[in-house]
SERO-4910 file (N, C-alpha, C, O; in steps of 0.05 Angstrom, whole numbers):
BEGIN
 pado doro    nc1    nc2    nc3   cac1   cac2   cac3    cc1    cc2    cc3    oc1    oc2    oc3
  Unk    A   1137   -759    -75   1112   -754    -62   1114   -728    -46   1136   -722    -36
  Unk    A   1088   -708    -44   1092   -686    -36   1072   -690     -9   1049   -699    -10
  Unk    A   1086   -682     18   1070   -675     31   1065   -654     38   1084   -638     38
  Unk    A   1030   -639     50   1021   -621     52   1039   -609     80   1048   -628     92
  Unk    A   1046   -587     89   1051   -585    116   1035   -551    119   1038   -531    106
  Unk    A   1019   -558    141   1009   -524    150   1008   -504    153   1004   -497    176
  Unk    A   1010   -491    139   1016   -460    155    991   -447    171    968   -450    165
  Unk    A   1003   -432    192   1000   -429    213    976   -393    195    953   -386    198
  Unk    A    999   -382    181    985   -360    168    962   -366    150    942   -352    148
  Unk    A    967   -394    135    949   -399    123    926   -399    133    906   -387    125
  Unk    A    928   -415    154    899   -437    166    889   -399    176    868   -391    166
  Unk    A    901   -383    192    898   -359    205    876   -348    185    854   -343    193
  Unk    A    886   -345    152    875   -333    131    854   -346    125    836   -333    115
  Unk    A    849   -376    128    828   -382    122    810   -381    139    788   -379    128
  Unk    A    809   -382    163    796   -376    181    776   -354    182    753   -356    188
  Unk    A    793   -324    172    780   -301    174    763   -303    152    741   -293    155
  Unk    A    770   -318    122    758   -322    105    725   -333    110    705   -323    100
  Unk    A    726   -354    128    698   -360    137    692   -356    152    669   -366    155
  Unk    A    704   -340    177    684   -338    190    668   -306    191    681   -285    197
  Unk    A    645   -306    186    629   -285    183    633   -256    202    639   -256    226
  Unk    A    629   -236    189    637   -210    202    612   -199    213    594   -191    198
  Unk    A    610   -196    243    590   -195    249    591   -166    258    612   -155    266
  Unk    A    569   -154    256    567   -125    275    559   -125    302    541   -142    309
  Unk    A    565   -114    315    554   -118    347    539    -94    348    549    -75    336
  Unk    A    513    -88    362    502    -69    368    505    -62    392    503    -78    410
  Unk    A    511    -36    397    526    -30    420    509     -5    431    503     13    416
  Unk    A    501     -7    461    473      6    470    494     18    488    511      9    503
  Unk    A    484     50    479    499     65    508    490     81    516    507     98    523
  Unk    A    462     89    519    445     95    539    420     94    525    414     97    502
  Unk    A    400     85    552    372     80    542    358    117    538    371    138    538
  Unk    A    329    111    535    315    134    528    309    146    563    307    171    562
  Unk    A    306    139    582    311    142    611    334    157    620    332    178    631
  Unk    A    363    143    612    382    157    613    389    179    598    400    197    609
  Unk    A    384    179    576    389    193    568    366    227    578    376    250    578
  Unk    A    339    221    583    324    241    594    346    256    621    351    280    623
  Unk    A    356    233    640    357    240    659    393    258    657    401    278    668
  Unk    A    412    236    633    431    262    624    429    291    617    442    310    627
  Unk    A    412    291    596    404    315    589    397    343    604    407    366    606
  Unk    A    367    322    620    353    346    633    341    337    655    317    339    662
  Unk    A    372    320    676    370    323    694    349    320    714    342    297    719
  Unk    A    336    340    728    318    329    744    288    334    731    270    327    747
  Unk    A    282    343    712    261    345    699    243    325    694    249    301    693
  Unk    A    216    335    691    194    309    683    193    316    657    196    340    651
  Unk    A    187    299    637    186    303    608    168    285    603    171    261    605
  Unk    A    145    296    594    121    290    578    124    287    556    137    304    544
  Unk    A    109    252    531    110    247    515     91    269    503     70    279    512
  Unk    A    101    273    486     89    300    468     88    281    437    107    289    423
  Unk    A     79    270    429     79    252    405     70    276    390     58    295    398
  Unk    A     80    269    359     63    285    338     55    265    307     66    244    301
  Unk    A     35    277    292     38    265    264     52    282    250     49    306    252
  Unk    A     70    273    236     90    283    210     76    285    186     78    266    170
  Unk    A     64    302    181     55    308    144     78    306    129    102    309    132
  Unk    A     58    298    109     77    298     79     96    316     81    120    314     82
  Unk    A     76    340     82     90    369     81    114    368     91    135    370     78
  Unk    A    110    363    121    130    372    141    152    349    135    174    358    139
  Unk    A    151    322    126    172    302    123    185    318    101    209    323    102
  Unk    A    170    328     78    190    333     53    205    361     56    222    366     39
  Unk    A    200    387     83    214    395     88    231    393    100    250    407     94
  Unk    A    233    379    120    258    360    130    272    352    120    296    355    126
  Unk    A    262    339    101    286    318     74    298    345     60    321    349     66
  Unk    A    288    362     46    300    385     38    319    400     48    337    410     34
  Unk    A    318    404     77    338    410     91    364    401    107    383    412    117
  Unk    A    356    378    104    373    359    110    385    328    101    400    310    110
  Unk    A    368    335     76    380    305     51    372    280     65    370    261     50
  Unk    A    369    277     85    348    255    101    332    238     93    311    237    106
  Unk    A    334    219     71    302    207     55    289    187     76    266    179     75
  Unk    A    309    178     95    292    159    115    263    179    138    268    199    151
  Unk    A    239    166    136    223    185    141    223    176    175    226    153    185
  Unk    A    219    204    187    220    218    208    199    193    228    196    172    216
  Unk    A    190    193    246    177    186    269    168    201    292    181    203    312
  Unk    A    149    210    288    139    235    312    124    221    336    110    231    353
  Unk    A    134    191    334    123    177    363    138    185    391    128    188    414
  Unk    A    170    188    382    193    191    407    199    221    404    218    231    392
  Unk    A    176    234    418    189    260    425    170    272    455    146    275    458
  Unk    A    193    278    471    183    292    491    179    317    508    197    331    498
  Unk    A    170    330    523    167    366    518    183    360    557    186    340    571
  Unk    A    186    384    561    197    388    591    182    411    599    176    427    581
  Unk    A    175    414    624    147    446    630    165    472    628    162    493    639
  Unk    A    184    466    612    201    497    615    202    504    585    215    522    574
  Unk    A    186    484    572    197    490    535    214    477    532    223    487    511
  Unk    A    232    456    539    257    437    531    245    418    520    226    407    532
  Unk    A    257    403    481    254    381    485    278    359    479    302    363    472
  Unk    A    263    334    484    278    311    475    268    289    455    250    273    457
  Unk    A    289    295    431    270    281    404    298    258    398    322    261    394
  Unk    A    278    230    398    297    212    388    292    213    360    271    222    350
  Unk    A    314    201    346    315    192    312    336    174    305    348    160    321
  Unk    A    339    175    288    351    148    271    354    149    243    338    146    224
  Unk    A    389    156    246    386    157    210    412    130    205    420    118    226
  Unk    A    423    122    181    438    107    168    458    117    171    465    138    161
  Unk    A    477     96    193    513     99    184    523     98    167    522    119    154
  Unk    A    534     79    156    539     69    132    521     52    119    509     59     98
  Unk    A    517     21    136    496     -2    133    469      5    148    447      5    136
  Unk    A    473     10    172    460      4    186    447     30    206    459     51    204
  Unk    A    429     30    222    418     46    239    430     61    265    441     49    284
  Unk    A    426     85    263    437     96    287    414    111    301    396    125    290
  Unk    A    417    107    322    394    119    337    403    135    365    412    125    385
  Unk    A    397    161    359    404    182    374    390    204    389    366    209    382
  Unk    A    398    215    402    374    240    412    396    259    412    420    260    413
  Unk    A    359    286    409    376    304    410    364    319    438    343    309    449
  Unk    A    375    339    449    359    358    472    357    387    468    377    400    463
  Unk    A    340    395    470    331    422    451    321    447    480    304    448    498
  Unk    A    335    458    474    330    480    504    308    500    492    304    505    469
  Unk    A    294    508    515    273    529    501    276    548    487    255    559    481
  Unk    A    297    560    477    298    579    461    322    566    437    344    573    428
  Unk    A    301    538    430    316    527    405    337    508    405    335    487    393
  Unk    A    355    514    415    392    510    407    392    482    424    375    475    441
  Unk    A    411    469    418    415    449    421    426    442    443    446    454    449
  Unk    A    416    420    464    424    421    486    455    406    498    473    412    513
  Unk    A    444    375    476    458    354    483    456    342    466    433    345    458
  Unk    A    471    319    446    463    294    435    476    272    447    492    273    465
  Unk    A    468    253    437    471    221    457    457    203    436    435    202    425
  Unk    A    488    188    435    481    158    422    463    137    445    465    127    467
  Unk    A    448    137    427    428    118    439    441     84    436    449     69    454
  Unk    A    439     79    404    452     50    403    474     57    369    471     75    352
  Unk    A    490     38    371    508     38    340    518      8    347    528     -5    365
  Unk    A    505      5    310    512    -21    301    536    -22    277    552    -40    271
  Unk    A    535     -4    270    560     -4    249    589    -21    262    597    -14    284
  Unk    A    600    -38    251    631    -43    253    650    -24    256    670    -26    271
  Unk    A    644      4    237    661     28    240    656     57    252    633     63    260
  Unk    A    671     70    255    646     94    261    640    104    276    629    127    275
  Unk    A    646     87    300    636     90    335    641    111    344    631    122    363
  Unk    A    661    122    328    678    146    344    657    176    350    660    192    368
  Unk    A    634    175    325    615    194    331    600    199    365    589    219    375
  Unk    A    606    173    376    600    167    406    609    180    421    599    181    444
  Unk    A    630    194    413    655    217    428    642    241    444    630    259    430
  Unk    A    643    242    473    633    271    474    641    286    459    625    301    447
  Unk    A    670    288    454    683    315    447    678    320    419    688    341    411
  Unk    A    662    305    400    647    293    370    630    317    375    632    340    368
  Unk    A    610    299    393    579    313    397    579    338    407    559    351    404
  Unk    A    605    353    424    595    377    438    599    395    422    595    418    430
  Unk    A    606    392    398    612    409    370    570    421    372    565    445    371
  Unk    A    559    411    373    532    413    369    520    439    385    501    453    377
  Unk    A    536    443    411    513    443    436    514    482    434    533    498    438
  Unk    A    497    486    428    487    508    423    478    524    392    473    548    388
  Unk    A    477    503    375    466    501    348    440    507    348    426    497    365
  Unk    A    429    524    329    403    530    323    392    520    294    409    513    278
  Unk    A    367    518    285    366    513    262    369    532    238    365    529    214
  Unk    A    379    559    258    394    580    240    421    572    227    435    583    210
  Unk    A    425    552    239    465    549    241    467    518    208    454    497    203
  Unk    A    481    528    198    487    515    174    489    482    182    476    467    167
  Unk    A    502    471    204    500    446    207    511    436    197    502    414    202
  Unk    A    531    431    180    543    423    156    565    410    158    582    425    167
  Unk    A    577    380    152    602    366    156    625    386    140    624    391    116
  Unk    A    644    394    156    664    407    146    668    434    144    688    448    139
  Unk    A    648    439    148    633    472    143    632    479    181    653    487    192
  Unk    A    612    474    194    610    486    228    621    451    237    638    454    254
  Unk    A    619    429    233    617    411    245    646    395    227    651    389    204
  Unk    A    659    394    249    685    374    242    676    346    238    659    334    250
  Unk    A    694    338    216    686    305    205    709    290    222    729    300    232
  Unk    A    701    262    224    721    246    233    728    230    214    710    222    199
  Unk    A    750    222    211    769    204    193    755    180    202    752    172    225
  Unk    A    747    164    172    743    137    190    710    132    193    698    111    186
  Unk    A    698    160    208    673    160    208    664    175    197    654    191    212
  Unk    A    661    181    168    657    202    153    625    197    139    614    216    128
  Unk    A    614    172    141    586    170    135    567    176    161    546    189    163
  Unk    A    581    164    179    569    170    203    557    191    219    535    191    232
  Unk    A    584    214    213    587    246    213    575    247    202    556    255    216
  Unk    A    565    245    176    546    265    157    525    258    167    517    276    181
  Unk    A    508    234    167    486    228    170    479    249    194    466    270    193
  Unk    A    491    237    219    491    243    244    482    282    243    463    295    252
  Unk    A    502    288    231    499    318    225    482    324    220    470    342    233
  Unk    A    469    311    192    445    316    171    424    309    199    404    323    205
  Unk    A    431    295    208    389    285    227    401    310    252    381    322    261
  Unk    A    413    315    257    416    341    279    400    359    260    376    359    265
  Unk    A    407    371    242    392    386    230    368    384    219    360    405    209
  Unk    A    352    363    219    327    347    208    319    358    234    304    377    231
  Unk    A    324    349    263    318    351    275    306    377    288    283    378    297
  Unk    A    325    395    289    325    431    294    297    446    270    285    467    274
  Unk    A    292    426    244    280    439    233    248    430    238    230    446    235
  Unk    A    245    402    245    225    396    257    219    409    290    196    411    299
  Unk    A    238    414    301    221    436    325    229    464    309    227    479    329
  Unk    A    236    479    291    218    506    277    195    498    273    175    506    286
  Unk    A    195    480    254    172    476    239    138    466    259    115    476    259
  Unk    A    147    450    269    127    434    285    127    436    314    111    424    328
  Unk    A    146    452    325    150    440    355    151    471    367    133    476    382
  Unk    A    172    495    362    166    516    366    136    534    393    137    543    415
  Unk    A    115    530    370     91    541    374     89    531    402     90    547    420
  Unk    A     86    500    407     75    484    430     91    502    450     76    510    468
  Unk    A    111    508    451    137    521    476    125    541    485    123    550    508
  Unk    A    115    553    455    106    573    480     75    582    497     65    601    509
  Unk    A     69    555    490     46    558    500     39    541    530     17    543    540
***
């Protein structure tokens, strides 16, 4: 007669086997904080816009982006500064970020808003994001090319990269004019 006896690795292995892999969404700064990181003591007016066809499929063109844009979360500052949230795909799932755009274009600041991905997080890095801070939508933008990839988070990086640049081309395209007026 054979008896069963347990292993300790086993039961361990089966364990991980069922129990489900969950993502945590992880919030690290609101749209408040993040205004008040950026730009400080400033008032920032919702400046909403509509996105045309037009203007979505030059975006996607320039930045491979097929998830379409949202011109509800963007805000102007009385000096020409803005702050535009977006949201493109980690790997699975949604990332949602801002960017801060100084009046003469270039990039102020970015800030993870929230990340749900399991992997990836590391784009969260200041020392990630400050690769950005003075980028124009003159500037190539490009994983590997101006913008270092991270090991590990290499969908993340791109995306993240690609909507910085989605972003820079929607204030040429659409946002520009308003500054200076």
């Amino acid at each position: 007669m054979m008896y069963w006896q347990p292993s300790l690795l086993g039961i361990a292995g089966l364990a991980m086997m069922v129990h489900p892999i969950v993502a945590q969404a992880r919030i690290y700064v609101s749209v408040e904080q993040v205004q008040q990181l950026l730009f400080q003591n400033q008032r920032l007016t919702k400046h909403p816009i509509i996105v045309t066809n037009d203007l979505q499929e030059k975006m996607r063109v320039a930045s491979s982006i097929r998830y379409p844009f949202v011109g509800e979360r963007i805000w102007r500052g009385p000096d020409g500064s803005w702050l535009i949230i977006d949201e493109v795909v980690g790997k699975h799932e949604m990332i949602t970020y801002a960017v801060g755009i100084a009046p003469n274009g270039s990039v102020k600041g970015i800030e993870i808003l929230e990340y749900v991905e399991s992997y990836g997080y590391e784009v969260a890095d200041s020392q990630w994001r400050q690769q950005f801070i003075g980028k124009t939508a003159n500037d190539p933008i490009k994983l590997n090319r101006d913008i270092q990839n991270i090991s590990g988070a290499t969908l993340s990086s791109k995306h993240l990269t690609d909507g910085v640049k989605r972003v820079l081309i929607l204030y040429e395209l659409a946002l520009k004019e308003a500054s200076r007026k």
